[in-house]
Structure formats: C-alpha cells, structure tokens
N, C-alpha and C positions, 0 to 999 in steps of 0.2 A: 696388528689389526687385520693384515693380511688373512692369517691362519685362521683368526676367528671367522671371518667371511666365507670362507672356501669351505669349511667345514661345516658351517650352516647351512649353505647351499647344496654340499652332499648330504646332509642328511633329508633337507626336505628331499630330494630323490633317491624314492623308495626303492627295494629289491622285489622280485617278484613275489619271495614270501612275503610282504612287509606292505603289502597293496592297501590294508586297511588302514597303515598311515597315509600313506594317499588319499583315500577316496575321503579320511578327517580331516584332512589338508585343505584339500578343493571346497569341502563342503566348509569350513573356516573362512575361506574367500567368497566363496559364491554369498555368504551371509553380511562380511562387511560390502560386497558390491552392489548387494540389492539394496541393502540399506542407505548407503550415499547415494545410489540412483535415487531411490526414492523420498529422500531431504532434498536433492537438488532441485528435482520436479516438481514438490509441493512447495518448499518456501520461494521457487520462482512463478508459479503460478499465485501466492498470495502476496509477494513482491507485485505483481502487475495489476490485481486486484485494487489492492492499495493505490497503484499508480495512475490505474483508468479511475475510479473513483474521486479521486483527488484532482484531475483533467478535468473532468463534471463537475463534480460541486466549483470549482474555480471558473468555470464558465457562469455560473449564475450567482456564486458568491465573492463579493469582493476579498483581496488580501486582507485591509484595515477597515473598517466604519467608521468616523469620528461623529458625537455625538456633543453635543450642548444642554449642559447640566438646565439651562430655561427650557428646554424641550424642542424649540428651532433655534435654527440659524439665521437673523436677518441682513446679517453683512457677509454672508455666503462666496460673496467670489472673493472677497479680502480675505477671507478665513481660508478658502484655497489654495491660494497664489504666497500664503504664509507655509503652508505645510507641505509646497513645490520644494521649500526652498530646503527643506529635511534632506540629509544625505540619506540614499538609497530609494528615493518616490520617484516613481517615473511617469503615472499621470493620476489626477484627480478629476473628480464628476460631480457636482451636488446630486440630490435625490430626494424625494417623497416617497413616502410609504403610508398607507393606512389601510386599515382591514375596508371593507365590503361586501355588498352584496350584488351578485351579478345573473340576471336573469333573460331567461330565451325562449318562446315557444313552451309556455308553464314549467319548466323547469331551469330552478332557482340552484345559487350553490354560495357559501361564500368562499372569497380569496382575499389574496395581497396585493392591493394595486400600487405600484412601481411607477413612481414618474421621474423621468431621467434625460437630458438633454442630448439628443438622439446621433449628433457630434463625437459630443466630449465622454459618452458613456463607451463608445467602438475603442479609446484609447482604454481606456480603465477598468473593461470587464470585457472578457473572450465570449462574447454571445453571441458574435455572427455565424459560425461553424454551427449553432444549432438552431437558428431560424430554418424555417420551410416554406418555402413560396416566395419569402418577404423580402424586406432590408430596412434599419432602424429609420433611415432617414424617411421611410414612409410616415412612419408616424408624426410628422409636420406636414399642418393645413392651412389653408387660407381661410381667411372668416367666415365666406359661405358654406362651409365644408360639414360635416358632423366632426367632431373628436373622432382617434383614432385609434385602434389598442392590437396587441399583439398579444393571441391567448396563449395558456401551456396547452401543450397538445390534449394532455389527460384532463383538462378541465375542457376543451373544445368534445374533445368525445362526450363526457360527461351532459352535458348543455345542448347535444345535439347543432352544434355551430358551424355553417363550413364560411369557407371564403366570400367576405362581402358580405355577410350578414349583418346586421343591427342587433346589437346585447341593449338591456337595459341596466344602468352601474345604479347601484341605491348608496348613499354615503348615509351611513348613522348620525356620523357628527354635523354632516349637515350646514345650512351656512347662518348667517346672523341676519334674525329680521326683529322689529318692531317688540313681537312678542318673544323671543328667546329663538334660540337655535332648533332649527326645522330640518327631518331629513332632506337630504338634494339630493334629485334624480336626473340622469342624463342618459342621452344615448350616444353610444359607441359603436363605430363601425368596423369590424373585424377585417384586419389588411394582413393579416397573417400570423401561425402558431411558432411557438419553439418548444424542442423536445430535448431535455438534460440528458434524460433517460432515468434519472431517479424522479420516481413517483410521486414522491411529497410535493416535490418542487414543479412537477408539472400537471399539479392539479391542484394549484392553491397560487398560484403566480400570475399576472398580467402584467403589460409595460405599456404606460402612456406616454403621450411628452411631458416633459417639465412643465410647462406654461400651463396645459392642461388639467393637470392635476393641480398645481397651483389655484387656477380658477376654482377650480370643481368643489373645491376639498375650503374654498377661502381661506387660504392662504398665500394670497401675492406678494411677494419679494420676501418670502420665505421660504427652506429649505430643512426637512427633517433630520440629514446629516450630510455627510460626503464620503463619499465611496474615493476608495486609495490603492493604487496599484503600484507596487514597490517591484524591484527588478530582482530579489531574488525572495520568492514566493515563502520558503524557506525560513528566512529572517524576517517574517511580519511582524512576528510577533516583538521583537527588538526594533524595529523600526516605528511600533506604533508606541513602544515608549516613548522614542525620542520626540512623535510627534508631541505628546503628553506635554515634555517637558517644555517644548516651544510655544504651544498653546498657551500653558497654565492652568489653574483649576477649572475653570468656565466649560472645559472638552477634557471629554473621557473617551477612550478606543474601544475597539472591539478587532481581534484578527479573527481570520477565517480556521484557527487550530480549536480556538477558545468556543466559536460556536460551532463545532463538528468535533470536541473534543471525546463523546460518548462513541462517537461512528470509530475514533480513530483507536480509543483505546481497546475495543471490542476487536479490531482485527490485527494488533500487537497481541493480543490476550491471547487469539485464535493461531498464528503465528509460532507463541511459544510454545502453546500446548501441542501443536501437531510436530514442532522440531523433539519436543521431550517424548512423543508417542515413537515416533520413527526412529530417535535414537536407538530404542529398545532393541531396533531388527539390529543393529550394529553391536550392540550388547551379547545380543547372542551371539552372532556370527565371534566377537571376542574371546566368549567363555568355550565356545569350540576349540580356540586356538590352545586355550588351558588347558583343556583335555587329554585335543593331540600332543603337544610337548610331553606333560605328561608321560603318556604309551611311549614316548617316545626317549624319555629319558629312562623309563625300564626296560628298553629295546637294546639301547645304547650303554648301559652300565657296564659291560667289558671295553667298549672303546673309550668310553671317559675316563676309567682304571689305568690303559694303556698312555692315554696322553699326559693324566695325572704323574704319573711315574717316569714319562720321556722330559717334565718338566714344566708342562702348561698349571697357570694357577690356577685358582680361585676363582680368581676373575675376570680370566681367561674363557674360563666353563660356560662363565656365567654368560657373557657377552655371546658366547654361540647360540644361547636358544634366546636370548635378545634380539637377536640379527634376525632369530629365523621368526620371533613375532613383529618385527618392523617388515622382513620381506613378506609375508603373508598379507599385512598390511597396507604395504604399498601397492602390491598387483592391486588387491581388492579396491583401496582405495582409486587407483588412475580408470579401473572397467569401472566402477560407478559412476567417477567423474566423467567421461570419456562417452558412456551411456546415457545419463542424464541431461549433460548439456544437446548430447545428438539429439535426445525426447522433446526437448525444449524447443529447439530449433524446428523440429518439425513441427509442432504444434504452432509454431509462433507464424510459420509460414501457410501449410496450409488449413490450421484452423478447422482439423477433422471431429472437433469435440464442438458439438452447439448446444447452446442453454436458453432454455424456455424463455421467453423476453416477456411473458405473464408472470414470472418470477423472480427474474434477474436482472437487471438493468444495463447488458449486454447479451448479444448472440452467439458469439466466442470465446472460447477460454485465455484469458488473457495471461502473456510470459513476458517477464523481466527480469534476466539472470544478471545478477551483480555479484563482479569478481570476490567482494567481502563476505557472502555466502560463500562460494568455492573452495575459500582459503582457510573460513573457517569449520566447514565440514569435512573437510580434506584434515586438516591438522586435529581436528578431535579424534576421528576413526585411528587415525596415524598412533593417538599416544593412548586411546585404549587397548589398538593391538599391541603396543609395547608392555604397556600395565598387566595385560590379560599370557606376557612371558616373565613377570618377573619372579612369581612361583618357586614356574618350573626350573627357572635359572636354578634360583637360591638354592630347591631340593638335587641337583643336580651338581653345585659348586659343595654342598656338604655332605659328598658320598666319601667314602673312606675307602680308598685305591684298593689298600692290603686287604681288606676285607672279602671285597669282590674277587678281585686274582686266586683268595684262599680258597672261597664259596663257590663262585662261579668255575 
C-alpha cells in the first residue's frame, strides 16, 4: 500500500514538460472546493432560515392545542392539570380565540382576538422577547378600568393605533339577549404591540386577558382550548398523541409541525433542490479528475509497462490512480470545508449581508452550520472523487506491458 501512495503522489507532481497535467490537476480541485464551499454556505444559511423561522412561529404559536370535540371547554383547569400530568408537558394555558372586527379612527380591519391568562400564558408561549413597550401582566384591570389589548405591530400600523389609544372590537357572535344573539361592541385600550416578525401573524393577532374575552365574547367559565408547552419542541407531535390518549375521545390536538406543515415542507423542498443544484459544481470539478488521469495514464504508459514487468499487479495499478482521485479529493474537500465554514462564521458574526425587512422577516442572513451537513458533504465530494478515478484505474490496470515496451 506503501508503493501505491508514493507513486500516486509522484505522479500528481508534474515535470516541466507535463505542466498541462498540473494546471488539470488544480483546476479538478479548485472545482470540488468551490463546490463544497458553496453547499456548506447555502445549506447553513437555510439550516438558520429554518431555525430563526421556527424561533418565531413558536413565540406566537403554541407546541400542542388541545381542543374539545363540544367546541369548549367548561372544566378547563381540571382538563389542564390532567394533561400536566403527560410525560414530556412542561406548562399549560387555557385560551379564547375568536375572529373580529377592530376599528380606529375610520379604519376598520379584521383579526384574531387571543384571550389568555396573562400568568400562565409567559410559562406556555415565548411572547415576551417580542412585546414592545409592554408586559402581559398589563393586560389585567380593575373594574373601573377599560379592557385591555395588545396589538401585532402590522395590524397597529395598519389601524393607525399608537400607545394608549382606544380601538373599537366588534364580536359577530355577539352575546345573548331577549331576542337572539346581537353583535357586542367594546372598547379596548391599546397598552402595547408585538412583533413576530412574520406578517400574517402581525397583522391579524391581538391578546386580551382571559376574563375578558370570556365576558366579551359570553362565554364565562369557558375556554376554547389549551395551549401546551412540552420540553422538547421536537417531539410535540408525539407528545400530543399521548395527550390524545389520556384525554380520550372528547379532545383532539393540534402540534405546531401540523399547522406550519406547508411553511416547513417548502423550505425542505428548497433545501434539497439547492443541495442537488450545487452538487453539479462538484460533479464537474469530478469529471475533470476523469480527464486528468486519463492524460495522464497516456503520459505514464512506459512507467506502468516498467512496474508491470518489476511485478506490480493489476491491482496495484489500479489503486495508484485511486489514491490519486481520493488525494485530489481530499485537498479539495478540507479548502472547501475550511472555506465555507470560515464564510459562515463570518457572516454569523458580522452580519455584512442585510435583507429588505419589507420582504423578509429578518434584517440578517441567518447561519446554522451542523456538523451532519459537514460530514455529509465532505463524504459525498470524497467518494465522487473516487468514482470519477475508477476509469482511469481500470483502463490503466488493462494495458498489456509487452505491447508498450515493443511499441513504445
């Protein structure tokens, strides 16, 4: 194995006549290094994509929802303190929800008003990091007080609304009188916005308290479902079985994969298509390697004559220009790794790439390099450089010594 090594590494060093294997040599590497620079950089920049996006939506969307097939919940904190007891929950919240209509200063919009006990919701949903001005427990009043709400920032632009202002909330459903159910109007006084930084969510969202929205909406000592926070974000979707199964029929779940399943599968989609586009530059930088052996097995047809005849096999031969598509390989491989992650790092620190925040829902490019990218772009480049010598191996192990010694 010695011989083979030594002799693969003479041969990638060229003679002076023999330059043009060289500069096909270099140019073989410089193709798989740019190539794995440029998979490392892109699936780490859509690794952190994925990562900041998934940060966000879990600030405003719960792990689990449990839901009740009657449509409320009237024993809500018993139904809680049941699905505490679920391995993997680490807090629970009740909640309301109902659509509206919320109006300011002649313009009207509508959203989703959020009533949530302004406590128990800091344990069970990451929303305080994007409050602005506020804090949940504002949203608790004393009886002389108006109600109290906390807009998305894009629906406070929208509405023209700043701090301290009075909204008017209109409820369609409305409450029970005499003659049937009548819209119910109220006023809200804006004690401050939050911004996810995804658009939907901050321009169709509001947060009451519990009690509140209870009243509003008449529904007292009811509860639309309960929001669930499990300890490994991960495995919601396994843990909202189990709640399933402690419940029983009466509640049904919902994880946070299941409703963002469109968001998530579109940037796996986007993920593989750009790892199958970027492969290509690595493809090429391989079939150079074809080339070069190649020329280089025609270069070399007296010396593989000579070693044939001193006794080197077959497979001997063949292992030489293996060696020399694995060394070709691996420089390229280590300067694209070596390149890539240094690109990463720089971006991650100082963040010299900004993005329109009218169109992205960040201002930086976000990087999250995981060693299982690394290891596995590193080990593909690795065994097409090998694949892209096995060729020239084979036409190189099937030369006929005596032929050459006679011809040559």
């Amino acid at each position: 194995m010695d011989f083979e090594w030594f002799v693969a590494k003479r041969f990638l060093g060229s003679r002076p006549r023999e330059t043009y294997l060289s500069i096909i040599t270099w140019i073989s590497i410089l193709g798989i290094l740019v190539g794995v620079m440029a998979l490392i950089v892109v699936l780490s920049v859509m690794n952190g994509f994925r990562a900041e996006i998934t940060k966000r939506l879990l600030g405003v969307t719960p792990h689990v929802l449990v839901f009740s097939t009657k449509g409320t919940i009237s024993s809500y904190q018993e139904v809680a303190e049941e699905i505490s007891k679920v391995n993997g929950v680490e807090a629970t919240c009740p909640f309301i929800y109902s659509q509206v209509m919320v109006s300011h200063m002649g313009s009207s919009a509508g959203c989703l008003m959020y009533g949530v006990d302004p406590n128990g919701v800091k344990k069970a949903l990451d929303l305080e990091p994007m409050l602005r001005g506020t804090d949940l427990v504002r949203l608790k009043r004393n009886d002389e007080e108006k109600p109290k709400a906390i807009l998305g920032i894009e629906l406070a632009y929208k509405l023209g609304v700043r701090l301290g202002d009075s909204i008017t909330v209109l409820s369609p459903e409305g409450k029970r009188t005499p003659m049937g159910r009548v819209p119910n109007q109220w006023k809200f006084q804006v004690v401050g916005f939050f911004e996810s930084g995804m658009y939907e969510y901050d321009l169709s969202m509001m947060y009451v308290s519990l009690a509140d929205a209870q009243e509003f909406l008449d529904l007292e000592g009811l509860a639309s479902g309960i929001q669930v926070k499990v300890k490994n974000s991960e495995k919601a979707d396994s843990v909202a079985a189990l709640i399933e199964e402690r419940l029983g029929k009466e509640f049904w779940t919902k994880d946070w994969k299941s409703m963002n399943k469109n968001l998530f599968a579109a940037l796996r989609l986007e993920k593989i298509t750009m790892f199958v586009i970027l492969t290509m530059i690595v493809l090429v930088g391989s079939l150079n390697i074809v080339s070069g052996l190649v020329m280089t097995v025609m270069e070399k047809k007296k010396t593989i004559a000579i070693f044939r005849t001193m006794g080197a096999s077959k497979g001997m031969i063949s292992n030489i220009f293996l060696f020399q598509g694995l060394i070709q390989g691996i420089v390229g491989v280590l300067g694209g790794l070596t390149l890539g992650v240094a690109i990463c790092l720089l971006l991650k620190k100082y963040q010299f790439i900004s993005l329109p925040r009218d169109v992205y829902p960040l201002s930086s490019l976000p990087v999250s390099i995981q060693i299982t990218d690394i290891i596995f772009v590193g080990g593909a480049a690795l065994i097409l450089s090998v694949l892209a010598a096995v060729y020239p191996a084979i036409q190189a192990s099937q030369q006929d010594p005596l032929k050459v010694i006679r011809y040559e």
